[in-house]
N, C-alpha and C positions, 0 to 999 in steps of 0.2 A: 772613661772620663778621667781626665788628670786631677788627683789631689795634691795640694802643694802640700809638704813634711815640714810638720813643726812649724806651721806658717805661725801660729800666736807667739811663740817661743823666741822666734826668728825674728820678730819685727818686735819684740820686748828688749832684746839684747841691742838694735839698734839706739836704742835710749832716744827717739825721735826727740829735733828740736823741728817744731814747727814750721819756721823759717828757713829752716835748712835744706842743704845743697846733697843729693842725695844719689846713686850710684847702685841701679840693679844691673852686675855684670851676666846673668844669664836669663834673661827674659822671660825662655822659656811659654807659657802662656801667661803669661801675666800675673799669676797670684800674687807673687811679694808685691809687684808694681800696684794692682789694684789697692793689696792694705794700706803701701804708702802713701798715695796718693787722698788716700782718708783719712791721714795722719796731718798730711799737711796743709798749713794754710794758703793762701793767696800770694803770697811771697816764696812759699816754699819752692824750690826746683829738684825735679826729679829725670834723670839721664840713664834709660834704660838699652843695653848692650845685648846681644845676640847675634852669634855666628853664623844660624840658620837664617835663611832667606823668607823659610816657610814663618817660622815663630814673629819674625819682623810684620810679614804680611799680613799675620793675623792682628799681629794688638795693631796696623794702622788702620784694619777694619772694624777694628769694637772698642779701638779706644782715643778718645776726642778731649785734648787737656792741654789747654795752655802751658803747663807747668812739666808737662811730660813732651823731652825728646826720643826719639826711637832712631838707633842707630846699629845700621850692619855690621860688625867688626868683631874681629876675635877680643877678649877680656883684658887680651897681654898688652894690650893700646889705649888699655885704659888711661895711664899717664897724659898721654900723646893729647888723647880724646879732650883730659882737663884742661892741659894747657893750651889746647886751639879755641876753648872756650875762656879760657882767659880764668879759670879756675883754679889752677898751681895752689897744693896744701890749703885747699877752699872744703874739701869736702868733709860733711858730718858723719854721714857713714857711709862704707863701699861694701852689698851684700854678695856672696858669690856662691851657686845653687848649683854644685857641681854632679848632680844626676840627670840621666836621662828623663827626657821629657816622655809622658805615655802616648803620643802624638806620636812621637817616634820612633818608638817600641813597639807601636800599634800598627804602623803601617810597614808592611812586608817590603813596600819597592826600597825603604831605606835602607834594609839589611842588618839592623841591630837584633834582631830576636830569629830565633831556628823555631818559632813556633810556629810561622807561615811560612811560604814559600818566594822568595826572592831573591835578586840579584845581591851578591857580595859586596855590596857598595859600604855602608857604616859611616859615609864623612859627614859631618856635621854641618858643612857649608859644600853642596853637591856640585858647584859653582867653582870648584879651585882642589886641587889638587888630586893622588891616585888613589884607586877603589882599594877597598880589602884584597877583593880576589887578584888584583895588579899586582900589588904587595908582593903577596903569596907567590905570583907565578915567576917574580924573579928574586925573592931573596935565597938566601942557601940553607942546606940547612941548619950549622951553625948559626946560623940569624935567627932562622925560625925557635930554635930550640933555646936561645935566649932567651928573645920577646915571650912564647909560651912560660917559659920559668919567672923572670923579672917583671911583666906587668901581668901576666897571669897568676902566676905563685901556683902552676901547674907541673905535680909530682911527677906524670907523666910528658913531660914535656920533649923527651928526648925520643918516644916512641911514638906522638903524633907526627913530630917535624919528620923525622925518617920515614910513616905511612905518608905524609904529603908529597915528598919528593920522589916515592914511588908511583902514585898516582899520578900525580901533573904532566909524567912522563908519560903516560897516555894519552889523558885525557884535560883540559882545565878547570878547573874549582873556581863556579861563577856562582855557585848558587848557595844559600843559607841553607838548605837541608844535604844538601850536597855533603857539606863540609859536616854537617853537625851528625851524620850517617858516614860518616870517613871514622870519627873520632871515635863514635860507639863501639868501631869495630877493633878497635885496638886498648880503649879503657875500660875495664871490666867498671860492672854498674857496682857491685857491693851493695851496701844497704841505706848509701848517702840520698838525702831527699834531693840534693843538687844535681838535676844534668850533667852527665860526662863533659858535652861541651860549654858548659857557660864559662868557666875560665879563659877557654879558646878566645870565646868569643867576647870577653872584657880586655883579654891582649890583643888583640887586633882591632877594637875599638880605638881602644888607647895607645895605640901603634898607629894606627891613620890618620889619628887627631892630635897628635904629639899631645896629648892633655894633661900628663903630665911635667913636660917641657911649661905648656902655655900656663898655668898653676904656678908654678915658679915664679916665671918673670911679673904674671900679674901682681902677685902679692906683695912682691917688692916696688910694683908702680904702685899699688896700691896704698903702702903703708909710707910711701915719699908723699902722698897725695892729702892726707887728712891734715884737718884742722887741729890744735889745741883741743882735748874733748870728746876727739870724735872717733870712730870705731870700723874695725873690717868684723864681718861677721862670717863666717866660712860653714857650709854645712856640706859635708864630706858622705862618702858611702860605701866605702872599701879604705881598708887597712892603708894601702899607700897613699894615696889622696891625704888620709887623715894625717899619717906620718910625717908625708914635706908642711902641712899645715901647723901640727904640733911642732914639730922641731923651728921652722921660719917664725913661729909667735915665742918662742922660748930662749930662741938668740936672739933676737930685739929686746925682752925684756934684759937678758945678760948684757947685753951690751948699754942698756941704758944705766947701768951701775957707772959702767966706765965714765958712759959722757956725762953722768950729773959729777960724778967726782971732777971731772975736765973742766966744766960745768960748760958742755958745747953738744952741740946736736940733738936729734926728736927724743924724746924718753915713752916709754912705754909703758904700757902694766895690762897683765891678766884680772878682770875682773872675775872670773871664773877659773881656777885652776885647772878644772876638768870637764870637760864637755856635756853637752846637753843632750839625754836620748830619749827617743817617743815613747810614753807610757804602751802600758797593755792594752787600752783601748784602740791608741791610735793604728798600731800596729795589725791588732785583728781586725778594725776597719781598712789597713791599708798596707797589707804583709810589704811591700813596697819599700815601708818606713824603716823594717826592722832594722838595717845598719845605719840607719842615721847618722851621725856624730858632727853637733855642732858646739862650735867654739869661736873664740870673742879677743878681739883684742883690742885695746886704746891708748892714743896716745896722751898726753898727760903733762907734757911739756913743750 
């Protein structure tokens, strides 16, 4: 069963205005959507986004709200999204729930987890673009051995890619244990409680979903899109995710020095210098939780 992380936390930093125009760019199953829409009144509008086809499917089946649209699309269009609604720097706050969902963690045919058995697939919209294991069978292994290093942060990175490109040469790597039994045989276990492959498999997550590309460009439609007031909320779960989110909230605030001196353009500010993370409860209810890290930004002019 999926629990949302720091769902009270999350929808606190929102600073809800009742009436307001409201922005869940990762659907996911609904949690955040659910609390806002409890937030809000009769006027309030709520515009929930999901890349998955499956997450869309569900909240049109369980959830019935005037005030809530449901729409298929990657995050990074979010801008696009406001202004075909005639929204442009309308919105009170833009939330963005950048974990996997346990939906799809849970189910083997998706290929995010080596705990089942499944095809290498990993995209998050199954609908549009190449599988993990397509990837794999044509990049080099210079690529490989990037990707494993830069969205992995995997020390062995240079001795998986080289055990890949010996294998492939046989045989294909289509499968999640496949590959997650490549890796074992080349990373010694030591005494880390993390699986040899979960790194693998967080860079080629985030290799098929450009997700950290699509993070980028969102945050920047995002933070052209708010109101006087109103707020992006970002809840991260790895070191890099948190890093472009930390650094894109801390050149905004820098730069809004400039433009109040100028006295031209959005200004900004940290309500929270330092990010939010789940107590000891939450976490031994929901080991899931432990790298949480969320953080706030608004704008203010």
């Amino acid at each position: 069963m999926h629990e949302t992380v720091l769902l009270a936390e999350t929808i606190d930093l929102l600073n809800i205005r009742p009436a307001g125009v409201y922005v869940d760019c990762t659907y996911g199953r609904g949690g955040h959507t659910k609390e806002l829409l409890q937030r809000l009144d009769s006027d309030g509008r709520l515009l929930a986004i999901d890349r998955d086809p499956a997450a869309i499917v569900s909240g049109q089946g369980s959830l019935h709200d005037r005030r809530l649209e449901l729409v298929h699309e990657r995050f990074s269009k979010v801008g696009q999204l406001l202004e075909a609604r005639q929204l442009r720097e309308q919105a009170d706050g833009i939330l963005m729930d950048l974990g996997v969902s346990s939906p799809q963690l849970d189910d083997p045919d998706r290929g995010f987890s080596f705990r089942g058995s499944g095809p290498l697939d990993m995209r998050m919209d199954p609908t549009t673009g190449i599988t993990a294991s397509e990837w794999l069978a044509s990049a080099s292994e210079v690529e490989l051995r990037e990707c494993l290093w830069e969205l992995g942060e995997e020390r062995h990175a240079r001795r998986i890619a080289r055990k890949i490109v010996a294998v492939r040469m046989n045989e294909p790597i289509t499968e999640t244990l496949q590959l997650a039994a490549l890796i074992k045989q080349v990373v010694p276990g030591g005494k880390s409680r993390i699986d040899p492959a979960t790194r693998t498999f967080q860079a080629l997550r985030l290799k098929t979903n450009s997700e950290l590309e699509e993070l980028s460009v969102g945050l920047v439609h995002a933070s052209e899109n708010l109101r006087v007031g109103g707020r992006i909320v970002v809840l991260a779960f790895h070191s890099l995710e948190d890093r472009i989110v930390k650094r894109y909230f801390r050149n905004l605030c820098r730069s809004t020095k400039t433009s109040t001196a100028a006295g031209e353009g959005p200004q900004f500010h940290l309500p929270n210098r330092k990010p939010t993370r789940p107590g000891v409860e939450e976490v031994t209810r929901n080991p899931r939780a432990r790298s949480a890290r969320l953080r706030v930004l608004e704008r203010i002019a």
